[in-house]
Structure formats: structure tokens, C-alpha cells
C-alpha positions in Angstrom: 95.1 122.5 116.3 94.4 124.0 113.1 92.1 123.8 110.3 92.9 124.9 106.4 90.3 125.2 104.1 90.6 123.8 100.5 88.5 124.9 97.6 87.5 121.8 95.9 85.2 120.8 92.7 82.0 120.7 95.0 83.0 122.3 98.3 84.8 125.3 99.4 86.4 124.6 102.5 87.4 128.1 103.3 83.6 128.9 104.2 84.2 126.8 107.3 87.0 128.5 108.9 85.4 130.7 111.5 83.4 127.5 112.6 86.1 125.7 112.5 87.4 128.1 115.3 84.0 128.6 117.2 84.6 124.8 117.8 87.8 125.2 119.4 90.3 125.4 116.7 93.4 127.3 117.6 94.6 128.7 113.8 92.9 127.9 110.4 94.8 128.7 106.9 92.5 130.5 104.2 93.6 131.5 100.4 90.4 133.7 101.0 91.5 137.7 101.7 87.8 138.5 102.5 87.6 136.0 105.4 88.6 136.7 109.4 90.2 140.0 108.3 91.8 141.1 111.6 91.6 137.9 113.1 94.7 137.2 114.7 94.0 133.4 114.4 93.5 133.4 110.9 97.0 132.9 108.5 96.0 134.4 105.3 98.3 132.8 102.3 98.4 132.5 98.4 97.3 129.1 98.2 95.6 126.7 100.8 96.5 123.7 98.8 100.0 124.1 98.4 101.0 125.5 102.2 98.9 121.6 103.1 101.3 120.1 100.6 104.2 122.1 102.4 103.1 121.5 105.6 103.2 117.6 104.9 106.8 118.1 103.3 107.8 119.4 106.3 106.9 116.6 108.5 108.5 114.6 105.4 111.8 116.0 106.3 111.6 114.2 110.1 112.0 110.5 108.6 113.6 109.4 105.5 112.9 106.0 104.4 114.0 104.8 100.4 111.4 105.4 97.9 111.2 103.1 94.5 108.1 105.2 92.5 106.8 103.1 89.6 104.9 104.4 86.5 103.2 103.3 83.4 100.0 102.4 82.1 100.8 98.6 83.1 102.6 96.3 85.3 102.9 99.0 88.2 100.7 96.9 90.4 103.2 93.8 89.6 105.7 95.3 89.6 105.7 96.9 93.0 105.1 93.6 94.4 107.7 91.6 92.8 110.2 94.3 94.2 108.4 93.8 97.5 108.9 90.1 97.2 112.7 90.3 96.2 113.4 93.2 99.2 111.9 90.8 101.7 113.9 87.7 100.2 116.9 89.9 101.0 115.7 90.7 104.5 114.1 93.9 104.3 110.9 95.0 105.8 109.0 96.7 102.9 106.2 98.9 102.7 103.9 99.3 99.8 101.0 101.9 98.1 98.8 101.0 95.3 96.1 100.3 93.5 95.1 97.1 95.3 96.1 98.1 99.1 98.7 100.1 101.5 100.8 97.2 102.9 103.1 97.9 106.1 105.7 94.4 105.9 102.1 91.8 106.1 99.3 94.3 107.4 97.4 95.5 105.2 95.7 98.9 105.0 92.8 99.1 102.7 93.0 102.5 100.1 90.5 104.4 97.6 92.8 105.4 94.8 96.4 104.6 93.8 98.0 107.4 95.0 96.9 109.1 97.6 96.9 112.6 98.3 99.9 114.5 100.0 99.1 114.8 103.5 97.2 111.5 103.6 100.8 110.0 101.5 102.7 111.4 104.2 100.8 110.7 107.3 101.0 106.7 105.7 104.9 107.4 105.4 104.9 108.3 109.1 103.3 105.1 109.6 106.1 103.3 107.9 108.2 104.6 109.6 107.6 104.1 113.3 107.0 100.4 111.9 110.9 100.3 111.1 110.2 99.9 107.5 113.3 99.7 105.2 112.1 100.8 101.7 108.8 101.6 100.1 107.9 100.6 97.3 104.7 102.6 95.4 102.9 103.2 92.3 102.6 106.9 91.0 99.5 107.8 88.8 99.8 110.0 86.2 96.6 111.8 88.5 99.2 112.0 91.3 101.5 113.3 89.7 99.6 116.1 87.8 97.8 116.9 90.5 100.8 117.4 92.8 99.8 114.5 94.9 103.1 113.6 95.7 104.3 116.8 96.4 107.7 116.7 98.9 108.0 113.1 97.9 111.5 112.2 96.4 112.0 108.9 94.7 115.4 106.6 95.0 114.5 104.8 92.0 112.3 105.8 89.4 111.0 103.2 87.2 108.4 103.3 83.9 106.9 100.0 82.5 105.2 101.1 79.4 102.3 103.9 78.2 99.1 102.4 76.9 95.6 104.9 76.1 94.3 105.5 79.1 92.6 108.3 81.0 92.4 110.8 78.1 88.9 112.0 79.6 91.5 113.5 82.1 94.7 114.3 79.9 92.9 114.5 76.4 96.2 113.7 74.3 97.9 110.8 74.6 101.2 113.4 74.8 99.6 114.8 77.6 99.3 111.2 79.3 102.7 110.9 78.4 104.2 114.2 79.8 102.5 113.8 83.5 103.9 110.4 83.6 107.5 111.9 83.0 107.1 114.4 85.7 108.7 111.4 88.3 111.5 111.6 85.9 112.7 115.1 87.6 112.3 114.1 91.4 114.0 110.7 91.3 118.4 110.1 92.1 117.9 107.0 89.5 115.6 106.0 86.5 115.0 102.8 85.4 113.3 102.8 82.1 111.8 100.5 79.6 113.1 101.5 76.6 111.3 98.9 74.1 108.7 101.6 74.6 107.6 104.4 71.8 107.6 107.0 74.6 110.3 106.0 76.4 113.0 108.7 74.4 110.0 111.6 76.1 110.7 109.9 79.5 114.9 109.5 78.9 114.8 113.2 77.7 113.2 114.3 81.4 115.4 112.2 83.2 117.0 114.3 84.8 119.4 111.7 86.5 121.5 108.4 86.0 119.6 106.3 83.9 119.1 102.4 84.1 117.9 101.4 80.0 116.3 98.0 81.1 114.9 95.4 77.6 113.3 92.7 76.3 115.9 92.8 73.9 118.6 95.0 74.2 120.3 97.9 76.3 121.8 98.4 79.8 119.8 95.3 81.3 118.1 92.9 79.2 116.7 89.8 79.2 118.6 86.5 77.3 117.4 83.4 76.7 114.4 84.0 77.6 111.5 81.1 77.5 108.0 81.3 78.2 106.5 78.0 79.8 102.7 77.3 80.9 103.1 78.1 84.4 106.3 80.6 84.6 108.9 82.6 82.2 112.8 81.6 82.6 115.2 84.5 81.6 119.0 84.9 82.3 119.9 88.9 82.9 122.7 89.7 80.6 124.3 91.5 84.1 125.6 89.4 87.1 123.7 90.3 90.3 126.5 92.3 91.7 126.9 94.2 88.2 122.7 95.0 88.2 123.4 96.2 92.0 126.0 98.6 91.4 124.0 100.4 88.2 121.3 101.4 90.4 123.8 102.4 93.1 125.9 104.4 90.8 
């Protein structure tokens, strides 16, 4: 139905958009003026890229299905499926996206990076929910973030784990890192932030939202007696269920 060409690091996408409509294409998008002047089938815009993005956001806008978005430099694989764990012990078909695999309740859907990009995010969204999922639960990459891979996507919850170095060939300062990661700090309704971390006062200062502190130690949620043992770590919450519940509802 219709192509849009991307300029990318190797490829330029746009050079295909006449062929794409000698093929039988009915409209192509191109950020390129000089291409299909006249052509009433071609949509000229500013960027190629971001009307894809909006495109995706507005299929988004059909279905609406809780997000939890997790972020850090560790723990966001094990932490997305402990939440996945806990959802299903309290009935709820989950979905999650991460580094390991997509997962849709028990099928598993095999994936390239941890984030995908936004049209292939939202297409898997889609997915979800014609499958009747209840929540998704998903890591977010400092690459998907930056990079506007989850574009249109807005988070329930929030949560950061911590912020190890890591991928400075791609953000060169470790503040750099650390400000991409904070980016899901302005598109989530609630935060939940470890804030035994040294950059967790750069994440607090970009939430822009209610804010759960959680601790090893000390804050809104923390963890008391806490005992490590070989095979498993006992901890009592210094909140009651209920009390933990209504935080993140509030």
C-alpha cells in the first residue's frame, strides 16, 4: 500500500521509491524534494523517519495495553521477568520485549536487539494485543531511546536499576549514557527509581512524574532484614502489599 524510504548508514531508501511504485505500490513517502516531482503518488515531507514513527503512533492510539519500561545498565533482563512472574501469579497474561526474546503469555518470539525499532515495537504491540494481553513488561536501551526507537510509546511505570560503563563507543561520556537513560523519565505516569545509585539524583531531576524511591537501605521502599542464603535471598519490604500497591497507583 505504500512504501517510505529511509536514509540509513549504508542505504538510502528514498532511491527506491519510483520502483517501489513501478511494482505496484499505491503512495511512497520521500524526505527527498528532488524525487517524483509532480507525481501525484508521491507525499513529499520533512522527514521520512519521523512521519514512520508517526505513522506507527497512530496505529498505537487503536489499542492501549499497560506498559512497565525498565532501564539501567543491569538487571533489566531480570527484572522484566520477575515482574512477568509476579503479574502471572496474580492472574495476568503478560507480554514481554528484551534482550533474550519477545514473549506473548508462553510463546516465544525470537528478537535481534533489545529494543526494537518503532514500527516493528508497534506492530509486536498489535500482536499483544489481539492475544488479550494485560500488561507488557519491556526493557528500554539507552540505543532506543536516543534513537527514538520508542517513539509514541508511553510507559505506566518507569523503573531504573542502576548505570554501569557501558556503550561509550556510542555515547562517549558516561553523562551522555546517563542522560539517554533518563529520557524514559519524561514519558512515564510513575517512576520507580533506585536511588542507592550515584546517578539516580540525574534520573529524579527528569522525572517528570510521581516518584517511587525504592533501597537496599533506605527510602520509599526498602528492603529489611535482608539475608543472603546459597540458593536464594530472604527480605521483608518495609511496606505491606496493599501499602506498595497503592504508591505505584497513586
Amino acid at each position: 500500500a505504500m512504501f517510505i524510504g529511509i536514509k540509513g548508514a549504508n542505504f538510502d531508501g528514498n532511491t527506491f521509491v519510483e520502483k517501489a511504485l513501478e511494482q505496484g505500490c499505491k503512495y511512497a513517502i520521500t524526505d527527498n524534494a528532488e524525487i517524483g516531482v509532480g507525481n501525484p503518488n508521491i507525499i513529499h515531507v520533512e522527514d521520512s523517519l519521523k512521519t514512520l514513527q508517526d505513522l506507527a503512533h497512530y496505529h498505537r492510539m487503536m489499542f492501549d495495553i499497560p506498559v512497565i519500561g525498565i532501564t539501567g545498565t543491569n538487571g533489566k533482563t531480570t527484572t522484566t521477568f520477575l515482574i512477568k512472574q509476579i503479574l502471572e501469579y496474580a492472574g495476568q497474561k503478560v507480554g514481554l520485549i528484551g534482550t533474550n526474546q519477545n514473549m506473548i503469555g508462553q510463546e516465544i518470539i525470537e528478537t535481534s536487539r533489545t529494543t526494537p525499532d518503532s514500527f516493528e515495537l508497534q506492530a509486536l504491540f498489535a500482536k499483544m494485543a489481539e492475544a488479550k494481553v494485560d500488561t507488557v513488561v519491556m526493557e528500554v536501551s539507552s540505543h532506543a531511546l536516543y534513537l527514538d526507537r520508542v517513539y509514541g510509546c508511553d510507559f505506566d511505570i518507569g523503573v531504573f536499576t542502576n548505570l554501569t560503563q557501558d556503550h561509550l563507543d556510542f555515547h562517549k561520556t558516561m553523562d551522555e549514557y546517563c542522560d539517554a537513560k533518563a529520557m524514559l523519565f519524561g514519558r512515564c505516569d510513575k517512576a520507580v527509581i533506585n536511588v542507592d545509585d550515584n546517578y539516580a539524583p540525574r534520573m529524579l531531576a527528569r522525572a517528570d512524574c510521581d516518584t517511587l524511591r525504592t533501597s537496599a537501605y533506605d527510602g520509599d521502599l526498602y528492603a529489611k532484614d535482608a539475608v543472603l542464603h546459597p540458593g536464594e535471598l530472604t527480605l521483608r519490604p518495609n511496606m505491606g502489599y496493599a501499602d506498595i500497591v497503592e504508591a505505584l497507583q497513586a
